[in-house]
Every structure is written in structure tokens, then in C-alpha cells.
C-alpha positions in Angstrom: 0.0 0.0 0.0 2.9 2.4 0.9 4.9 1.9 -2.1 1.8 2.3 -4.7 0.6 5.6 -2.8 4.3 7.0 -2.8 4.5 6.0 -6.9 1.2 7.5 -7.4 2.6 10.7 -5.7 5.3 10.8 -7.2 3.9 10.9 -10.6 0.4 12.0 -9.5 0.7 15.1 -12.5 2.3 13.2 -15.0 0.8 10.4 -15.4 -2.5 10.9 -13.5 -3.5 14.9 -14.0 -3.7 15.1 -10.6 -6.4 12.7 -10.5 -7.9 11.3 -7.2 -5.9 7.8 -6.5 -9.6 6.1 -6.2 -10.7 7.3 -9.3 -7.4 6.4 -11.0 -7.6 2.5 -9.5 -11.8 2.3 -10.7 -10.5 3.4 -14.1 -7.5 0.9 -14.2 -10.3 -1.8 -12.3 -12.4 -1.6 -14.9 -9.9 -1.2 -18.4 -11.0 2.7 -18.9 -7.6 4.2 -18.0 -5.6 5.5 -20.6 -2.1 5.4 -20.3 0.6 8.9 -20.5 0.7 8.1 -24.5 -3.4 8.3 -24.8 -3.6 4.6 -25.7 -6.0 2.3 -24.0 -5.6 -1.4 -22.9 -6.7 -4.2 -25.3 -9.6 -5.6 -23.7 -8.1 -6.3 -20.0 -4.7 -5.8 -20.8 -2.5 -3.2 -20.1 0.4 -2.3 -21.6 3.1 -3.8 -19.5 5.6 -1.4 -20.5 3.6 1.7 -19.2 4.7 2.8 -16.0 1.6 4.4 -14.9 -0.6 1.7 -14.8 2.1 -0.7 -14.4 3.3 0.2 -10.9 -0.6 0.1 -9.7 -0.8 -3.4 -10.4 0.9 -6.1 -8.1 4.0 -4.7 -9.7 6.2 -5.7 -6.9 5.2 -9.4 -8.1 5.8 -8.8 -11.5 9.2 -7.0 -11.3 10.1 -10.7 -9.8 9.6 -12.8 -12.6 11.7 -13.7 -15.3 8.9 -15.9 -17.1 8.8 -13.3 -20.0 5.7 -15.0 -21.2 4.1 -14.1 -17.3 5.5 -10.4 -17.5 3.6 -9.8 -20.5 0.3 -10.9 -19.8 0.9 -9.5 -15.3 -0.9 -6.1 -16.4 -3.9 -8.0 -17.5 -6.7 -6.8 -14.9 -9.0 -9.8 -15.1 -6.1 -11.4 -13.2 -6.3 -15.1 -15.4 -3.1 -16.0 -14.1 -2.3 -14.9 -10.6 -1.4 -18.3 -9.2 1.7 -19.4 -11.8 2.7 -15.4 -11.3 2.7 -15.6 -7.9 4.1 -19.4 -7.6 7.1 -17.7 -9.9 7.7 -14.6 -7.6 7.3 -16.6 -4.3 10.3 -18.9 -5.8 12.7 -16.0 -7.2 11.9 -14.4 -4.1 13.3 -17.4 -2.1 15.9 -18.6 -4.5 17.4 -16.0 -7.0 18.1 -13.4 -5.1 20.7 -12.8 -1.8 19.2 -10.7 0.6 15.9 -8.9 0.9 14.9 -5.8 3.1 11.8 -4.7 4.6 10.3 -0.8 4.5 8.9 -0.8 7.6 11.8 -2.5 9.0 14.2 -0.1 7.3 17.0 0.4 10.0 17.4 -3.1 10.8 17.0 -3.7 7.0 20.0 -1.1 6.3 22.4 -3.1 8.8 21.7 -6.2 7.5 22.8 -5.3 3.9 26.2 -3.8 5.2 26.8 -6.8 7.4 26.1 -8.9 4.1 27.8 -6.8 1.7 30.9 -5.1 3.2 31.0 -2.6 0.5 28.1 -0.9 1.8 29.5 -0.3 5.3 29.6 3.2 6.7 33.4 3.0 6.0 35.3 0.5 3.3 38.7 0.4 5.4 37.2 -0.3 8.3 35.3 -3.0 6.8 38.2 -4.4 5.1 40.1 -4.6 9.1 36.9 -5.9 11.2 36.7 -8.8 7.7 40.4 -9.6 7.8 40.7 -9.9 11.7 37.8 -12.3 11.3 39.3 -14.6 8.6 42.7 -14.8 10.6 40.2 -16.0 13.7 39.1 -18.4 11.5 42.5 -19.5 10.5 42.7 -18.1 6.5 46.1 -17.0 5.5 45.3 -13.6 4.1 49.2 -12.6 4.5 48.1 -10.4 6.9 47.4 -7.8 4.4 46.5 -4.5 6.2 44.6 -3.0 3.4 43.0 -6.4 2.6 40.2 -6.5 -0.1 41.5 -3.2 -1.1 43.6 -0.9 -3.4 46.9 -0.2 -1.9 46.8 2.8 -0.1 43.1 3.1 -0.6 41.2 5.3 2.0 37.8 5.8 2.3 37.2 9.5 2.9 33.9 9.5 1.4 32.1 6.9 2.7 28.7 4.8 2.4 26.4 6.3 4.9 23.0 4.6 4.0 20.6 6.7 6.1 16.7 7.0 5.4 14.5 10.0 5.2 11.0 10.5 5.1 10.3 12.8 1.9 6.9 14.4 1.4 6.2 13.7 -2.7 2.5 15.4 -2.5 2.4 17.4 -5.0 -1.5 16.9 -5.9 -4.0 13.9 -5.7 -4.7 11.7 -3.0 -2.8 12.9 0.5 -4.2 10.4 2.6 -5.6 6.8 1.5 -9.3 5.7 2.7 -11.0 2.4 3.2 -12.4 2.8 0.0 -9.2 3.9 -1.7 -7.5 1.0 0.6 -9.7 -1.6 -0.9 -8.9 -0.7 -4.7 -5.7 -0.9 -4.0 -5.9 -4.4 -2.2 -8.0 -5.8 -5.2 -5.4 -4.8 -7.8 -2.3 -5.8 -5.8 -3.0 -8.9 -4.2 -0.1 -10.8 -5.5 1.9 -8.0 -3.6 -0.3 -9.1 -0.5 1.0 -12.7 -1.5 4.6 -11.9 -2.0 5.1 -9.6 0.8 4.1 -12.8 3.5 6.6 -14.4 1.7 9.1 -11.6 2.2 8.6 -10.9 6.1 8.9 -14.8 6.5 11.9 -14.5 4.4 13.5 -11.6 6.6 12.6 -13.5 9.5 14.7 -16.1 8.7 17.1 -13.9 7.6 17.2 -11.9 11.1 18.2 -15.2 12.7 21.5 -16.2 10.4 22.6 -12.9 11.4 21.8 -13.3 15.2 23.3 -16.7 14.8 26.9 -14.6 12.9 26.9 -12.1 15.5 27.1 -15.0 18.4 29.6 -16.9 16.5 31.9 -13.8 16.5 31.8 -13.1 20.0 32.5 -17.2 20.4 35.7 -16.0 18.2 37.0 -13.2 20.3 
């Protein structure tokens, strides 16, 4: 819900004319909705390469398939094939991709991906030093490189300070989301409903391997 009403903000005058976000969603609902370029969808189906109408239906769902055949046919609003889209988004979700975070979960999501990926730490040499004093622990022969993983010489002066902000994108539209605008947006994005269960079991899980790292460190020291 949060990340359709922040893309429909964002693009509320472009691609909407400031339009109300119910009346945008009853117009997608029911195939009326023109897209930026004036066309209109055949029959059902939308254009899957139009953005507008694209990102108001389940398109967190459909940016995780790679069945091309399912992407084309994922803007189709009589929703024929929501189970084999969802079934394929649940997988990729579970087994193509590393790590996933959470938006309402953002500053644990935010150390987990540094944790995960060194490269995103706050600061690279620093990351490079706590990683090497860990793989000496462990009893890898890194040649006790000080500037391990590194350029020689590198320092990171710059560095990768991943912080989140609240930005207010109203511009026109819809402010605030009603039950009624709430339910529109459920019945066109309930794959995303699907998906996202998927994705808070998945950080779940994922918050315990890092518990379980975090212990194992201390074990080391």
C-alpha cells in the first residue's frame, strides 16, 4: 500500500492529471484508464511497459519474474493467471536473489545489507580490518594484508552512509488513503499481498543467520 501511494505521488501530475488515486484505480479496475501516450488497454490488458498503470498493479510481483511470457500478460486486470505469477515470484523471491529488506523494518534492514555486503559499510577500510581480523580468527592465510580487499593505499574519505528520510512527494491527488481507496488498491495488488508474506517470512529467517553470525563472532574473540 505504501509503495503504490508513494508512486502514485510521485507521478500523481504526470501520469494521472492530478487525478484522485480512487478514481485512477476504478478506471484501471475496470480497463478505462488511458495510459501517458493516450492509448488504452486491449480488452483487460495493459500495456506492461507503461509505467503508470504498471506500478498500480501487483507490480512488486511482476518486477520478480523472469517468465517473460508471465510479465507480459501481469498487467492484464481480469487477473487469469495470478497463481503461476505468484508461484514464480514466491520462488525468485526465495531462491534468486541474496538478501531482501523490509520498508517498515528499514534500520534493521539497512544493517543487514552492510553486514552482508561489506561494500556498503559506513566505512570500506574499516570493513576491510573488522573482515580480515575475522578470517585470521578463522585461520585463512590472508598474508596479513592490512589494506586487505582493497587498493593499496586506498582510504575511504567519502564513505557509504546509507541513512533514510522520510520525503513528502505530495504534489497533488490523494494525501491520505481511505477504506475505500485502501480496498482498490488491495484488489489490484494482491499478489503483492502474497509476496510480501513471503518476504517478512523471508526476513525473518534472515534476522536469525545474522543473530546466529553475531554470536559466532563473539564465540571468536
Amino acid at each position: 500500500v505504501e509503495r503504490l501511494h508513494r508512486m502514485y505521488q510521485r507521478t500523481a501530475r504526470e501520469c494521472y492529471e492530478c487525478k484522485e488515486l480512487k478514481d485512477v484505480l476504478t478506471q484501471i479496475n475496470s480497463a478505462e484508464f488511458s495510459d501517458k501516450d493516450g492509448g488504452m488497454p486491449h480488452g483487460t490488458m495493459y500495456n506492461p511497459h507503461d509505467s503508470c498503470t504498471a506500478e498500480m498493479i501487483g507490480h512488486q510481483a511482476t518486477n520478480l519474474l523472469s517468465d517473460l511470457s508471465l510479465y507480459n500478460i501481469a498487467n492484464d486486470v481480469s487477473f487469469p493467471n495470478e497463481e503461476a505469477i505468484v508461484n514464480e515470484a514466491v520462488w525468485n523471491l526465495r531462491e534468486a536473489i541474496t538478501w531482501i529488506g523490509l520498508m517498515e523494518r528499514m534500520e534493521e534492514s539497512v544493517e543487514g545489507f552492510k553486514e552482508v555486503f561489506p561494500w556498503l559499510a559506513d566505512n570500506l577500510n574499516g570493513a576491510a580490518i573488522s573482515m580480515e581480523h575475522e578470517l585470521i580468527k578463522r585461520g585463512d592465510d590472508i598474508n596479513a594484508d592490512t589494506s586487505f580487499g582493497l587498493p593499496e593505499g586506498f582510504i575511504d574519505e567519502s564513505s557509504c552512509l546509507l541513512r533514510h528520510r522520510e520525503v513528502d512527494r505530495y504534489t497533488c491527488g490523494t494525501k491520505d488513503i481511505d477504506e475505500e481507496t485502501l480496498k482498490l488498491i488491495e484488489g489490484l495488488n494482491m499478489r503483492d499481498l502474497a509476496v510480501y508474506r513471503a518476504a517478512a517470512e523471508r526476513f525473518e529467517l534472515q534476522q536469525e543467520v545474522l543473530k546466529e553470525y553475531r554470536e559466532s563472532l563473539h564465540l571468536q574473540e
